[in-house]
SERO-4910 file (N, C-alpha, C, O; in steps of 0.05 Angstrom, whole numbers):
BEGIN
 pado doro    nc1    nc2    nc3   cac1   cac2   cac3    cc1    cc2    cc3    oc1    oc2    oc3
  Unk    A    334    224   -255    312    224   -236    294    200   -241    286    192   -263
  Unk    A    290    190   -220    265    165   -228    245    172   -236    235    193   -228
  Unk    A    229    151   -261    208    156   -270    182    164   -246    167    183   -249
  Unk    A    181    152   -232    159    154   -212    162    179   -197    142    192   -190
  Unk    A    189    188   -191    186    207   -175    182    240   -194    176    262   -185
  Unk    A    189    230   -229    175    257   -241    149    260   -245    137    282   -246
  Unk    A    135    231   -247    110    236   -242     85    243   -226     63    252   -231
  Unk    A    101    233   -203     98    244   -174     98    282   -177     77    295   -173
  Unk    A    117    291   -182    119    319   -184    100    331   -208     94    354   -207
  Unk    A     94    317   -224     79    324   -254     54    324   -234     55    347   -225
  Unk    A     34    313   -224     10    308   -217     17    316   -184     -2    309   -169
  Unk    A     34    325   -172     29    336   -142     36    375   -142     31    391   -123
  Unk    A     47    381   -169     54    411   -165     28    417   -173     16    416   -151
  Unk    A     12    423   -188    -14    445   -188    -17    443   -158     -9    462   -146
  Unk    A    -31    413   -138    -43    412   -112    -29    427    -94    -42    440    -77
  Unk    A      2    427    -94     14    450    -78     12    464    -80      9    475    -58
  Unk    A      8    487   -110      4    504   -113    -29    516   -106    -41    536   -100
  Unk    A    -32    496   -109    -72    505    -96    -68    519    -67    -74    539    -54
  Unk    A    -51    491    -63    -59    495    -30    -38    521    -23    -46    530     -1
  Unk    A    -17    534    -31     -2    549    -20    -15    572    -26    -17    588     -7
  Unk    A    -28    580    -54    -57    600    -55    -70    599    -28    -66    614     -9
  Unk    A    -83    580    -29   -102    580    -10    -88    585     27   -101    595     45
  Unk    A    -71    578     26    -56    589     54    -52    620     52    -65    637     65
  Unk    A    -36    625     37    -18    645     35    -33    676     19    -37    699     27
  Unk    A    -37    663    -10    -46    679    -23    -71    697    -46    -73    710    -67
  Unk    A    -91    684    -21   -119    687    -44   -122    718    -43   -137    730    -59
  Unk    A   -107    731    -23   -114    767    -25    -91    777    -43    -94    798    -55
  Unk    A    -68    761    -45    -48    770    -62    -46    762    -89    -30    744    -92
  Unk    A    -56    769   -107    -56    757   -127    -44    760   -147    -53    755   -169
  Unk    A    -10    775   -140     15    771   -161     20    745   -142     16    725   -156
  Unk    A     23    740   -126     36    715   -111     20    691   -123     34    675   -135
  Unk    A     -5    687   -123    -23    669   -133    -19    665   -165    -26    643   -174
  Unk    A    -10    685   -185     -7    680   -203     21    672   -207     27    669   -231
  Unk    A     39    669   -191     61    662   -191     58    628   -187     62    610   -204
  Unk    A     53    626   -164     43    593   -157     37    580   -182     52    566   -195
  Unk    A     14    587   -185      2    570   -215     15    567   -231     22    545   -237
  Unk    A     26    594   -248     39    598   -267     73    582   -264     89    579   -282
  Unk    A     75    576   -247    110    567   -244    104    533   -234    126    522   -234
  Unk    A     86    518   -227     71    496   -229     70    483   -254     81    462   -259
  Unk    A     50    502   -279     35    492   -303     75    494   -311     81    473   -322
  Unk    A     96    509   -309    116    508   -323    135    489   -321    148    479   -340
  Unk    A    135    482   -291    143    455   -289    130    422   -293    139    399   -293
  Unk    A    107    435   -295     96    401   -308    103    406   -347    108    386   -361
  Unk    A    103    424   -355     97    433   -378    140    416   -382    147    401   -400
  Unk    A    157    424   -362    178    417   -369    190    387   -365    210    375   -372
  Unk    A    165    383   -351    179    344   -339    167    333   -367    181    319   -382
  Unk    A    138    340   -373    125    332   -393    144    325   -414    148    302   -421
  Unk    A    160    352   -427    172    349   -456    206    336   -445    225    331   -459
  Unk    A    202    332   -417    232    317   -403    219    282   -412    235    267   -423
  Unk    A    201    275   -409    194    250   -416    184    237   -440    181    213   -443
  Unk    A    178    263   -466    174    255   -492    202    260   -503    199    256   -527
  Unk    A    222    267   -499    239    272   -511    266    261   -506    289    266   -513
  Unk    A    251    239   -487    286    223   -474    293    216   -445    312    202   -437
  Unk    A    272    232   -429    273    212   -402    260    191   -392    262    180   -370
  Unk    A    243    185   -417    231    160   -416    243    135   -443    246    143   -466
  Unk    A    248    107   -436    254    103   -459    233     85   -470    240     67   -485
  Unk    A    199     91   -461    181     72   -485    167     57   -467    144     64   -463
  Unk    A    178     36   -452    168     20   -434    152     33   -424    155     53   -411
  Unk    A    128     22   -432    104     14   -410    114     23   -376    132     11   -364
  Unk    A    103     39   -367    116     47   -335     90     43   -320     72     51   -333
  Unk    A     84     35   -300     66     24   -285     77     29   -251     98     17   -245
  Unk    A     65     44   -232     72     43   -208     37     53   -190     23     72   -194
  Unk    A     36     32   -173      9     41   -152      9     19   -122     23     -1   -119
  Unk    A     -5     26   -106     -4     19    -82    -36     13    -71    -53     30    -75
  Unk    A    -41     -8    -60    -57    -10    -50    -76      0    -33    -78    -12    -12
  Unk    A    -91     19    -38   -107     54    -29   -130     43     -8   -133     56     13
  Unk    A   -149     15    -14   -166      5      1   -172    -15    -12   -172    -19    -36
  Unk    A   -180    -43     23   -179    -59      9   -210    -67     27   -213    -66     51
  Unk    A   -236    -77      2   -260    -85     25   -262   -116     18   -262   -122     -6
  Unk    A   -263   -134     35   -260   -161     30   -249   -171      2   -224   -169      2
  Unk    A   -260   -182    -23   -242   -192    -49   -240   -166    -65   -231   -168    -88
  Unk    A   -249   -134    -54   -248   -117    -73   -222   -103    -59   -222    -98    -35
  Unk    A   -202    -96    -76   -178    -85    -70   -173    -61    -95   -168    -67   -119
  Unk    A   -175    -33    -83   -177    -11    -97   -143      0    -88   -132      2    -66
  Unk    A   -134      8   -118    -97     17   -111   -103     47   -122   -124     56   -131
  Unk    A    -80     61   -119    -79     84   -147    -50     85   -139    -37     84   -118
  Unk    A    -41     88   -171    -26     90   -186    -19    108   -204    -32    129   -204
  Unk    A      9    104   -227     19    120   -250      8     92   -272      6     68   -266
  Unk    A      2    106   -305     12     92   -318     19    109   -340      5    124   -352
  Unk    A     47    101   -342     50    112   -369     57     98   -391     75     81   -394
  Unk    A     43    107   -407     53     89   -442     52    111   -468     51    135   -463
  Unk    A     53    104   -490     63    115   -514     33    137   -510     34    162   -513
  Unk    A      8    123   -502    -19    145   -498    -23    162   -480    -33    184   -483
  Unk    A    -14    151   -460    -12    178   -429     15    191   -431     19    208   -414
  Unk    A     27    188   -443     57    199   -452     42    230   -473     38    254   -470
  Unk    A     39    215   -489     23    238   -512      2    261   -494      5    286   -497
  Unk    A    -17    251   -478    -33    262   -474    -28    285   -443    -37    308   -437
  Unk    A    -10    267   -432      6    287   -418     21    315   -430     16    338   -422
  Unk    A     38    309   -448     48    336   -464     22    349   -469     20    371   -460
  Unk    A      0    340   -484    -23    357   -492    -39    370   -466    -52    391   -467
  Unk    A    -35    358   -450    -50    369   -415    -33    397   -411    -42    419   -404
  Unk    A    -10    390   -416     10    407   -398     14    431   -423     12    455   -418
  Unk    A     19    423   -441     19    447   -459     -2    472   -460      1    496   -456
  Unk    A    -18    461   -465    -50    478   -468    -54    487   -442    -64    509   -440
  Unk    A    -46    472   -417    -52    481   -397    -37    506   -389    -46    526   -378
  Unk    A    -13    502   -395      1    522   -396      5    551   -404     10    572   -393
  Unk    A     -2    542   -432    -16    574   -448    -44    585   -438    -52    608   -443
  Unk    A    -65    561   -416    -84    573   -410    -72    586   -387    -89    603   -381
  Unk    A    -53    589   -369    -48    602   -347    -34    617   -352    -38    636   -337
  Unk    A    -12    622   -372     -3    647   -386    -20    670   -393    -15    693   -387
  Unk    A    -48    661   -410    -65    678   -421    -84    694   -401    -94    716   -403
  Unk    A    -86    674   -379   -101    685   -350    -91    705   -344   -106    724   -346
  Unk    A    -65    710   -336    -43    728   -319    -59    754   -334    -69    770   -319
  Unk    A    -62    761   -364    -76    776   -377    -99    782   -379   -106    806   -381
  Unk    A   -120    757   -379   -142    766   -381   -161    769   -355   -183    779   -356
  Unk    A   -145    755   -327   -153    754   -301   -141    788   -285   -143    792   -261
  Unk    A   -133    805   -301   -120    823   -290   -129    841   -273   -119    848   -252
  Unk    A   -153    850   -286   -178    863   -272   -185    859   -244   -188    875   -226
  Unk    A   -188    833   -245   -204    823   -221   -191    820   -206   -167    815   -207
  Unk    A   -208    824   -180   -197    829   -156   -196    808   -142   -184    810   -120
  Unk    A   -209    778   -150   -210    762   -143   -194    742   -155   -198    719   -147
  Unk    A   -173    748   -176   -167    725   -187   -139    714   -173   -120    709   -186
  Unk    A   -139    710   -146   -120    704   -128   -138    673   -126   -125    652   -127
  Unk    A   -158    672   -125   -178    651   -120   -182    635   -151   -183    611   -153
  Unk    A   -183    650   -171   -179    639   -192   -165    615   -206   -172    594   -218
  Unk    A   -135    633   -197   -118    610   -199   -110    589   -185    -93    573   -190
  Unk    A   -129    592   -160   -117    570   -148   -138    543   -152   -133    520   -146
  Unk    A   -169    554   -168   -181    537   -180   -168    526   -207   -172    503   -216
  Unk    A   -153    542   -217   -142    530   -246   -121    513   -234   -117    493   -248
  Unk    A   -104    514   -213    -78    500   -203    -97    465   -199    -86    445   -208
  Unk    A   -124    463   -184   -143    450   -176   -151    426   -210   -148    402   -216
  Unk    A   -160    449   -220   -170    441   -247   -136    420   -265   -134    396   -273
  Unk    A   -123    435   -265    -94    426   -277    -85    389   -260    -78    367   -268
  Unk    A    -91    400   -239    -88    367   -210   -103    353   -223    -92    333   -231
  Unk    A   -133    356   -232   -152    338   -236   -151    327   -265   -157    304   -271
  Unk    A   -143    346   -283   -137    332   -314   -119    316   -309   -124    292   -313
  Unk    A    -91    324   -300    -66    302   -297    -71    275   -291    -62    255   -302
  Unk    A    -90    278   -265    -91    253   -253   -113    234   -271   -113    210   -271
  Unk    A   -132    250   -284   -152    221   -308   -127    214   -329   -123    190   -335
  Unk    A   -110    236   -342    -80    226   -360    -65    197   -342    -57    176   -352
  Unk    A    -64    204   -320    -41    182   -311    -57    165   -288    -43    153   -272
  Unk    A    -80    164   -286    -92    137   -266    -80    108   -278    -79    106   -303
  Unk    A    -73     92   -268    -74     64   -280   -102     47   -269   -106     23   -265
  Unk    A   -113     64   -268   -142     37   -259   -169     59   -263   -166     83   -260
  Unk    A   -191     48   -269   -212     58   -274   -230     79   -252   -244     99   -256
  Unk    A   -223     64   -232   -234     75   -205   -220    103   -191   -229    122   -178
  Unk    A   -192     96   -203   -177    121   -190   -182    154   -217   -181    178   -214
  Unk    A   -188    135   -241   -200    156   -261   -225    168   -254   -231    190   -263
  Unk    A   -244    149   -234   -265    170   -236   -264    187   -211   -281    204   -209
  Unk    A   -245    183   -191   -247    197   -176   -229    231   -184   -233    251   -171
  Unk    A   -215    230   -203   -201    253   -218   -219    267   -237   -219    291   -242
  Unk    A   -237    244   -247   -263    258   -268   -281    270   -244   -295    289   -251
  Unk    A   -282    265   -223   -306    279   -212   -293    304   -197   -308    320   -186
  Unk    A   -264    309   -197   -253    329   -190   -249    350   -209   -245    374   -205
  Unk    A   -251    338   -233   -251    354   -256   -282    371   -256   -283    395   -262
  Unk    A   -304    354   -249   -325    369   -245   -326    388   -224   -336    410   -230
  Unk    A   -319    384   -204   -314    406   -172   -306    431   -181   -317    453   -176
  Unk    A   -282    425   -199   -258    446   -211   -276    467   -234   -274    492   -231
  Unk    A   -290    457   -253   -311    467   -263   -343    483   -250   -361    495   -262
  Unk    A   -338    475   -224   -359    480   -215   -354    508   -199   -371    526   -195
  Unk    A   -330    509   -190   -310    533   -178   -301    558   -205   -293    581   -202
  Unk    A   -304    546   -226   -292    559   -246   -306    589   -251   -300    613   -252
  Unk    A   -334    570   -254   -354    581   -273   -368    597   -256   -381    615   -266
  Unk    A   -367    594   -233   -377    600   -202   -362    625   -195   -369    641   -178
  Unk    A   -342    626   -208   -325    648   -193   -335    683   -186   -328    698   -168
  Unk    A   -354    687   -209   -359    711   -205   -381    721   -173   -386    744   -165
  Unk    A   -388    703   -164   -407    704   -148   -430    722   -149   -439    737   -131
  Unk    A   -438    717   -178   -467    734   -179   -485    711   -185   -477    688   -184
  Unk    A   -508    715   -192   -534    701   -187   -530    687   -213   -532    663   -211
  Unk    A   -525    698   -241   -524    683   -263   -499    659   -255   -504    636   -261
  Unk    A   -474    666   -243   -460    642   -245   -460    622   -231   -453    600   -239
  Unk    A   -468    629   -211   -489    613   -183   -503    589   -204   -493    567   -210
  Unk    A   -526    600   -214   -543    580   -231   -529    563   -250   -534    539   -252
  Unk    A   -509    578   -264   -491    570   -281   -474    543   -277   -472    525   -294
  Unk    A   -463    545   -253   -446    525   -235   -460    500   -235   -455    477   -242
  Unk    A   -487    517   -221   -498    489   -213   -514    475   -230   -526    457   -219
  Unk    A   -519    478   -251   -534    471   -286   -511    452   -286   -514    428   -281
  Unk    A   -484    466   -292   -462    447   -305   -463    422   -282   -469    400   -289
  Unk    A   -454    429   -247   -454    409   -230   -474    380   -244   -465    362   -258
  Unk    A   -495    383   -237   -517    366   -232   -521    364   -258   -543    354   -258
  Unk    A   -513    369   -289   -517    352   -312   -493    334   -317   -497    316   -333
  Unk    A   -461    337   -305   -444    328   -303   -448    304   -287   -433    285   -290
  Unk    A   -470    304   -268   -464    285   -245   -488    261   -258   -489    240   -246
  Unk    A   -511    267   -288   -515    253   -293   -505    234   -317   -512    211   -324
  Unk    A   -489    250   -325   -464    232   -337   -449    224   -324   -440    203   -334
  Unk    A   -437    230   -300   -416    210   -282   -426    182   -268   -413    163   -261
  Unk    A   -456    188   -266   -471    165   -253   -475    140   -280   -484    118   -276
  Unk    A   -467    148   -302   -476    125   -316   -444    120   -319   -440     96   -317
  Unk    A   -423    132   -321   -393    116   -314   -393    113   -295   -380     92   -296
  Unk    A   -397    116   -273   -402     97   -252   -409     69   -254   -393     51   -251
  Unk    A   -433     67   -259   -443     35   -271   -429     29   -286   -418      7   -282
  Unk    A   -423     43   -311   -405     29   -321   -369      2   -311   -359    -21   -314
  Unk    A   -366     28   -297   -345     16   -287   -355     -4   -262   -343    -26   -261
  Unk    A   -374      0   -242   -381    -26   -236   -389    -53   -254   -385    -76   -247
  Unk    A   -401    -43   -282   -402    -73   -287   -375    -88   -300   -369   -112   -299
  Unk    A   -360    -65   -311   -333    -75   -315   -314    -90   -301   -296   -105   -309
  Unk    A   -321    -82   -278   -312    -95   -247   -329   -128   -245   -319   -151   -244
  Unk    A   -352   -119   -245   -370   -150   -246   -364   -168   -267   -361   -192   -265
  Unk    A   -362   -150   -293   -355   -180   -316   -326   -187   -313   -322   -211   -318
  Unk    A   -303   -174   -306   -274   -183   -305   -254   -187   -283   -231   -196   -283
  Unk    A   -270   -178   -263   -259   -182   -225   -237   -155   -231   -220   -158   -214
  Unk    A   -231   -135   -244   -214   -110   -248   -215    -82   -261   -223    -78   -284
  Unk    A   -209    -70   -250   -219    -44   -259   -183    -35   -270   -179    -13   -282
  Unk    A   -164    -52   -264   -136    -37   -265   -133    -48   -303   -134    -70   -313
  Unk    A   -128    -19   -316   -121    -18   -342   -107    -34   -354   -118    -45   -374
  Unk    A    -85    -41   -350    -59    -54   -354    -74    -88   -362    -73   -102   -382
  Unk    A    -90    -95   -330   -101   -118   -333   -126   -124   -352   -130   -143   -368
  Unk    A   -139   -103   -344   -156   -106   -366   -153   -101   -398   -172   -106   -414
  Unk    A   -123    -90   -407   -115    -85   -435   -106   -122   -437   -106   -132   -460
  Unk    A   -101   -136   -420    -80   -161   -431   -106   -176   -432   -110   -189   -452
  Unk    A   -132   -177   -408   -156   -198   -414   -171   -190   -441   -185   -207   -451
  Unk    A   -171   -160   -455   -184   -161   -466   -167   -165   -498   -179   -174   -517
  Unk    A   -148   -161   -500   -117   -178   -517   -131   -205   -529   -136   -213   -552
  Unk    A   -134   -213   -512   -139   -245   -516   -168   -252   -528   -174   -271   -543
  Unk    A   -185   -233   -519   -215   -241   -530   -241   -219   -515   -255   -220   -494
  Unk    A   -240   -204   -534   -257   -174   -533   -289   -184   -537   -306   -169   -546
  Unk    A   -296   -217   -527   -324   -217   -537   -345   -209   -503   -369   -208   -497
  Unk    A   -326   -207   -491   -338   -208   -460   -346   -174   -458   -360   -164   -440
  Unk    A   -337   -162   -476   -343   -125   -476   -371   -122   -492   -367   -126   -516
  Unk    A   -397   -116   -485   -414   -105   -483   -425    -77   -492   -425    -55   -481
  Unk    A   -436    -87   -517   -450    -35   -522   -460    -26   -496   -449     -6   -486
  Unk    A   -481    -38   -483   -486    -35   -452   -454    -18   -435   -452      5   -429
  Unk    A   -437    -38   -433   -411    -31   -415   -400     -6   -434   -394     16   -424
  Unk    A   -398    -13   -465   -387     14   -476   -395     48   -474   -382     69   -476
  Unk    A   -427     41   -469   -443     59   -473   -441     77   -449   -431    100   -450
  Unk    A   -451     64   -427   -437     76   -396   -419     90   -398   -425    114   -397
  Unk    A   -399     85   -400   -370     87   -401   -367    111   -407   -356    129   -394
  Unk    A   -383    113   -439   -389    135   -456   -392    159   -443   -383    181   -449
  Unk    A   -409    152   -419   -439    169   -409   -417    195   -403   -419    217   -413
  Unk    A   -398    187   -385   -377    208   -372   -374    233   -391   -380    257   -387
  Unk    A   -364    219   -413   -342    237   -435   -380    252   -442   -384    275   -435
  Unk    A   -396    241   -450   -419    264   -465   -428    282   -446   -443    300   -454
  Unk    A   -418    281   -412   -427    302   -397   -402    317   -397   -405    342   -397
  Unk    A   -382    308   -397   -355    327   -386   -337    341   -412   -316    354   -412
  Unk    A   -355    332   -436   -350    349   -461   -373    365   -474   -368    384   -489
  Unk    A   -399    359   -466   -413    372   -471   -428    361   -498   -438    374   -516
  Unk    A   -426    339   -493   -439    328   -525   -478    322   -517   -488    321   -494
  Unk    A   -492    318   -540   -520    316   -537   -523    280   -519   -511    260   -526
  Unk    A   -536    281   -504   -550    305   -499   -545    317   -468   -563    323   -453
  Unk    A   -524    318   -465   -518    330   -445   -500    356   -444   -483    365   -428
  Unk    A   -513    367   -472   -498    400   -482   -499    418   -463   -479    431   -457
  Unk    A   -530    421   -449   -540    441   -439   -523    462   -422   -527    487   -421
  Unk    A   -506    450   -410   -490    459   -390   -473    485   -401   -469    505   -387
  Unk    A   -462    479   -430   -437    491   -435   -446    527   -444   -430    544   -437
  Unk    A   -462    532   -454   -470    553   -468   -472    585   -435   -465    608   -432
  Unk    A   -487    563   -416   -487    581   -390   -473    584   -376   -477    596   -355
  Unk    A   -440    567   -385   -414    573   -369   -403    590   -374   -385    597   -358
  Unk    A   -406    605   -397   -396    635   -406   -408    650   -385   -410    675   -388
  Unk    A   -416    638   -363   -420    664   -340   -399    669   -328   -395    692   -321
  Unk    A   -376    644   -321   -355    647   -311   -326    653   -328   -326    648   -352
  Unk    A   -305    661   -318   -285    671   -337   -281    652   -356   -286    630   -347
  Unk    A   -273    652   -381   -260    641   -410   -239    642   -417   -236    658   -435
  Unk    A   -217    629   -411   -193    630   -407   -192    610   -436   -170    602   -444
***
């Protein structure tokens, strides 16, 4: 099978599976846990199909030109290398045992037809920051990653998770606003936001990178991990399920 077209299937099965939840089965929820659960198994199997021999090493790179506004030309793409290779198996693994463990601990609820089709959501949005080849198409997967979190934690639809959601929303969105800038100035100092290009300009001479540009950059990961000081968020997401 072609490289592109397993990755294609690695990062498009959770989104089917969202969406066939969401058609079919948010009242049924052996059907909904089927979707998800047979999704996370097949990424979980292309995953260890490409650390173990369907890939041979090479650097893999594939994207298309998504929008173009006068000299700014925005693509999205695959990239895979020896790091998104790794980090893919670690996505898909853990992800996997987290939707195994659900089927169990989501049993109760009468809602968790809707559950999983936020975890199928959440699963789309990790894949795609693992395999963006450009900065821009990462943050648009990082801010899906927040949506997906915001649905998570949200799920119970009582007043504590309500608050809960939206604490995490809007302290996430002040760490995404400083990767934001970031990646605009990264764009301003090097005319590119695409990885590949920017690993070979910065190859040659790393003095044009900035604590300013590093720090930004930073800003994302200390909201969407929960580091100081943008902890606040994580302690009041125990309103929503803990998978």
């Amino acid at each position: 099978m072609d490289l592109g077209t397993v990755l294609s299937i690695i990062l498009l099965a959770p989104l089917v599976s969202a969406g066939l939840i969401w058609l079919f089965a948010r009242q049924r929820a052996a059907l909904a846990m089927t979707f998800s659960l047979a999704a996370a198994g097949i990424i979980l199997c292309l995953s260890l199909y490409i650390l173990l021999g369907g890939w041979d090493g090479t650097p893999y790179q594939g994207s298309a030109e998504w929008l173009s506004l006068g000299g700014l030309s925005l693509s999205i793409g695959y990239l895979l290398n020896n790091l998104s290779a790794l980090m893919l198996f670690v996505v898909s693994f853990v992800g996997f045992w987290i939707h195994l463990f659900s089927v169990g601990y989501m049993n109760d609820d009468a809602a968790r037809g809707r559950f999983f089709g936020g975890l199928s959501i959440f699963m789309f949005s990790m894949l795609g920051i693992v395999l963006a080849d450009n900065l821009f198409m990462m943050f648009i997967f990082w801010e899906l990653v927040g949506f997906s979190s915001y649905m998570l934690i949200g799920h119970y639809l009582n007043d504590e998770a309500a608050q809960a959601s939206k604490k995490a929303f809007i302290t996430n969105r002040v760490g995404d606003f400083g990767f934001l800038v970031g990646i605009i100035i990264v764009y301003w100092t090097f005319g590119t936001v695409s990885l590949t290009e920017l690993d070979q300009i910065l190859g040659h001479d790393t003095s044009a990178v900035t604590t300013l540009m590093g720090l930004l950059l930073f800003c994302g990961v200390l909201g969407k991990s929960a580091q100081m000081p943008l902890h606040v968020w994580l302690p009041d997401a125990m309103a929503g399920p803990t998978p």
